[in-house]
N, C-alpha and C positions, 0 to 999 in steps of 0.2 A: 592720818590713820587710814590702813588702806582697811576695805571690807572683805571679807572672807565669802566667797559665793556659797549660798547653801544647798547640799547635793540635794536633788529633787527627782521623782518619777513619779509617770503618766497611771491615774487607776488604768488603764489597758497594761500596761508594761508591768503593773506590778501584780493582775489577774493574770501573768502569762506565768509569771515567777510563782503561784498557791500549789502547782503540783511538788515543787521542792520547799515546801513548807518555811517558808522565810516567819523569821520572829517579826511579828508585827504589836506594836502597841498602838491602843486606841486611846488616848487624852479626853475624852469625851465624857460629860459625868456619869455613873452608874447610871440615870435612869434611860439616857441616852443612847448610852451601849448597851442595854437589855432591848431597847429599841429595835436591832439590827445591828448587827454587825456583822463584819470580815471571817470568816470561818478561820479558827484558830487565830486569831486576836488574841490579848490579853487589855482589860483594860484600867491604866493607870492616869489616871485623873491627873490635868495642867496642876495642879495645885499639889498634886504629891510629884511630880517628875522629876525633881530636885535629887530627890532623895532614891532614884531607880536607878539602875548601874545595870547598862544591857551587855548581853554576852553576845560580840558579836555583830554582823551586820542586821541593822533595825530598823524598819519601816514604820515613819510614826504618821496615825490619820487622827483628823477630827471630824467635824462636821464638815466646814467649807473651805481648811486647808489653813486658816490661820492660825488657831491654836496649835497645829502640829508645827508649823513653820517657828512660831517662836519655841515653842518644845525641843525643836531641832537644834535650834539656836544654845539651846542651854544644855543640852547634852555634848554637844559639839566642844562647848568648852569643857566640858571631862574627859577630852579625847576619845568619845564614843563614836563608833563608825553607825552613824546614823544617816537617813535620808528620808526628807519630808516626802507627802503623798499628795501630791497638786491636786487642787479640787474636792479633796474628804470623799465625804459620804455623799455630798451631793452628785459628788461626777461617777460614783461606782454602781458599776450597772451588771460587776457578776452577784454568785449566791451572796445571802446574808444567812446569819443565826440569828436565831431572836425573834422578835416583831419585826412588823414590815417597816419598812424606812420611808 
């Protein structure tokens, strides 16, 4: 079985791409994402991802990069053009909405 590499970007590389408004989803749970988050996020909880159908290319974050990774993973098989966000929230160091992180 060979493994499928999954597409990934740098929070710098993907703070460069927020002036063209890229769809980003946050996996992270509600209280988490009121926390701080991504300016224009939308956030849809690992536990519902299943059932999200992105339009489009998708930038998925969590906290430290793993639950987006497997999020990626399972959108991927819906043929969603998706790509994890290395690091979460721990490595993002432009604006937030929300609480402080």
């Amino acid at each position: 079985m060979l493994f499928k590499k999954i597409p990934a970007i740098s929070t710098k590389e993907l703070e460069r791409k927020l002036m063209d408004k890229p769809q980003i989803i946050d996996v992270r749970e509600p209280h988490e994402f009121r926390g701080g988050h991504i300016p224009g996020a939308k956030n849809v909880p690992l536990r519902k991802v299943e059932s999200f159908t992105p339009k489009g290319k998708t930038y998925v974050v969590c906290q430290s990069g793993m639950r987006s990774k497997k999020a990626t993973k399972m959108l991927l098989k819906k043929d969603a053009d998706v790509v994890n966000v290395r690091g979460g929230m721990m490595a993002w160091s432009g604006s937030t909405r929300g609480g402080k992180l």
